[in-house]
C-alpha positions as CSV (number, residue, x, y, z in Angstrom):
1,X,-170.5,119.7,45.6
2,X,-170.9,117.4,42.4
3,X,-169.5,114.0,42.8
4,X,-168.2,113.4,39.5
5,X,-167.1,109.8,39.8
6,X,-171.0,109.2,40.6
7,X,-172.0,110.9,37.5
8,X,-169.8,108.9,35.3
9,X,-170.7,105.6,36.4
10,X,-174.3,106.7,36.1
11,X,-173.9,108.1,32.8
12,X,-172.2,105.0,31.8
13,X,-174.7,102.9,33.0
14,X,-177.8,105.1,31.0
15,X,-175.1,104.8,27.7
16,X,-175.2,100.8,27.9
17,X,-178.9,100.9,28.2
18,X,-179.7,103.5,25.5
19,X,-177.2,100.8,23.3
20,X,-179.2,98.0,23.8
21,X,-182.6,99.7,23.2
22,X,-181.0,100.7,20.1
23,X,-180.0,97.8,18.7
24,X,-183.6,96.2,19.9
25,X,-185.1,98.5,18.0
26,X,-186.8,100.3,20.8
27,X,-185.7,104.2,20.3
28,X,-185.8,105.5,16.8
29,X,-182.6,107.9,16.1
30,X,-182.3,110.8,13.1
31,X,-178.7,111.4,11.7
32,X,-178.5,114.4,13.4
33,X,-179.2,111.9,17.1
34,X,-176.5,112.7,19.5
35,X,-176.1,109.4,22.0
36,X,-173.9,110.7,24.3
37,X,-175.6,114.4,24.8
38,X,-179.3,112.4,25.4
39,X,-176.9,110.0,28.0
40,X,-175.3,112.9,29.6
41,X,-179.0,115.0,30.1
42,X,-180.3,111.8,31.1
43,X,-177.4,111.0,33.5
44,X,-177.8,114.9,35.3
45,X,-181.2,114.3,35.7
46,X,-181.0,111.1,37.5
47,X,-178.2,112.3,39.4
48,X,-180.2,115.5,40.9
49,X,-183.1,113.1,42.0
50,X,-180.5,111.2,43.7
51,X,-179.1,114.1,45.0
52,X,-182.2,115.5,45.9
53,X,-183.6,112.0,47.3
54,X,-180.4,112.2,49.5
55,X,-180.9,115.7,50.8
56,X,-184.5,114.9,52.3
């Protein structure tokens, strides 16, 4: 079962950081960039390591 709440605070967590890379200047961005689709990828992935991590 997907813990939801998890994946929010996660992907919430990965949004702040991809923000303040940003405005460091550390990720380039196109105008077509969508923040929240890379944060929400990024936030899956991490949550099926944890998952995964969990499992074993």
């Amino acid at each position: 079962m997907i813990n939801y709440i998890l994946l929010y605070k996660i992907k919430k967590k990965v949004k702040t950081m991809i923000k303040d890379k940003l405005a460091m200047g550390e990720i380039a961005t196109t105008p077509s960039s969508c923040l929240d689709c890379l944060a929400t990828d990024i936030s899956w992935e991490i949550y099926y390591l944890m998952k995964e991590k969990s499992e074993s």
